[in-house]
N, C-alpha and C positions, 0 to 999 in steps of 0.2 A: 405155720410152724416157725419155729426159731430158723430154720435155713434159709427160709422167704428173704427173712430183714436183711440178710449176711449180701455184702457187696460183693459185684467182683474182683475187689482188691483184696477183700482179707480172706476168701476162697481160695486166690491165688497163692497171698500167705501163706494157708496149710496147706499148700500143695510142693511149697519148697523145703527142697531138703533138710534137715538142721544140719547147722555147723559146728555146735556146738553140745556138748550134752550138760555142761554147768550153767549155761546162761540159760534165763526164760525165752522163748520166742520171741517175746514182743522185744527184749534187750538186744537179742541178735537182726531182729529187725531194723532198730534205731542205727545200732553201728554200721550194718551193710546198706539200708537202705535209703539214709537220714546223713550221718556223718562224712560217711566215706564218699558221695557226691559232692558233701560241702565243698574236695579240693578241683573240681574243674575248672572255678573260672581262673583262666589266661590271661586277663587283663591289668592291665597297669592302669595304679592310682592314679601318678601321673608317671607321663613314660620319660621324663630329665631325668628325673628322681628314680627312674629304675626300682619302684618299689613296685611289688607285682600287689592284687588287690588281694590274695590269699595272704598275704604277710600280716593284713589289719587285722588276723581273728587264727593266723594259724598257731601261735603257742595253744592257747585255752582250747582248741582243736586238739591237737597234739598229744596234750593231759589230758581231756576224758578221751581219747580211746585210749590211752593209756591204762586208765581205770576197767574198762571193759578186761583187756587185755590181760591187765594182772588176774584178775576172774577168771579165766579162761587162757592159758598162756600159747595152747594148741592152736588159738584163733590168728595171732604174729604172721604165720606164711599166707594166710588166704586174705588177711588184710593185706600184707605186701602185694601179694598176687594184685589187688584191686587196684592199689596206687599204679600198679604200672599200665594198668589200660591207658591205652593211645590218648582217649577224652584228658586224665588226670594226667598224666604224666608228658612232658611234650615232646615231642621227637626232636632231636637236635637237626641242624640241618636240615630242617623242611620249609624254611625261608628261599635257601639259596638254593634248592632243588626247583624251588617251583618258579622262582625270577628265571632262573636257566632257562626251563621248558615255556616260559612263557616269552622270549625272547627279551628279556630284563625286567621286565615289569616289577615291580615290587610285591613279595609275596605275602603271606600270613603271619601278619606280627604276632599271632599266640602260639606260631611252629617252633620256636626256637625264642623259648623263655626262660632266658638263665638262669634269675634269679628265683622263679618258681620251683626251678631244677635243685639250685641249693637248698632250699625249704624243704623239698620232699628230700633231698639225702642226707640234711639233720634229722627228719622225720624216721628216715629208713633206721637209722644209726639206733634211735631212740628207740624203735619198738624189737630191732633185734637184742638189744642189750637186756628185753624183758624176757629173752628164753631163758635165761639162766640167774639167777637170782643165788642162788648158792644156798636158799631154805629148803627147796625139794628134796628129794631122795632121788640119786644115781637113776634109777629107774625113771621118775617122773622127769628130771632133764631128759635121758635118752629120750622122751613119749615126745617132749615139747620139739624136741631139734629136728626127729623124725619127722616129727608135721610138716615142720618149714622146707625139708627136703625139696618138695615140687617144683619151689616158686627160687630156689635158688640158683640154676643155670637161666630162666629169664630174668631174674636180678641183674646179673652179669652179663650177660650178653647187654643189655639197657644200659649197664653204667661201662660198658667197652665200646659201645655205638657208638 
């Protein structure tokens, strides 16, 4: 039967939720499961230069979710929501937490990455300004801003840590 050939990846696939009811599956797949990993890595190009290695490729990043986004504008909080996992997002002060506990030792250079930190809050800036676009109807902003409701006290709390 056709279910035999079916992996257990794309079984798992339909077994998560939609997030969305205007994208296709496979689209909401690409953005949650494809794009939005692309922001983990923590590393610097080189570390003089203070260019983190998410800089080389994070505009064109940026602009196609964007694109998703404008699609689906309900999707903005549960993206947010995913940038602020711990892996994408880097905790401030988790260098000097862990030199402390470690009796000075020098800690995790990808705990406290600043400049990755400003990338994701041009980022953040850029996909809230897609809730409201000023073509919807009163109604459909209200639907968009309500979405993002969730993800907006751990927004803040993240950017007040």
């Amino acid at each position: 039967t056709a279910d035999s050939f079916m992996t257990d990846a794309s079984k798992d696939m339909n077994l998560q939720p939609r997030r969305s009811d205007l994208l296709r599956p496979s689209h909401e797949n690409l953005l949650f499961d494809v794009l939005l990993p692309l922001h983990r890595p923590s590393g610097m190009v080189l570390w003089r230069d203070q260019t983190p290695l998410i800089g080389l490729y994070h505009e064109a990043l940026v602009k196609c979710i964007g694109v998703f986004l404008t699609l689906d504008r309900t999707l903005v909080g549960p993206v947010v929501g995913a940038l602020l996992h711990p892996d994408i997002w880097p905790t401030e002060g988790g260098a000097r937490r862990s030199a402390s506990s470690s009796g000075g030792a020098v800690g995790n250079a990808a705990a406290a990455n600043t400049p990755k930190v400003v990338l994701l809050l041009h980022e953040v800036d850029t996909l809230v300004s897609l809730l409201s676009t000023g073509k919807e109807s009163e109604e459909q902003q209200e639907h968009n801003l309500s979405s993002f409701d969730p993800h907006l006290i751990p927004l803040t709390l993240r950017l007040c840590a």
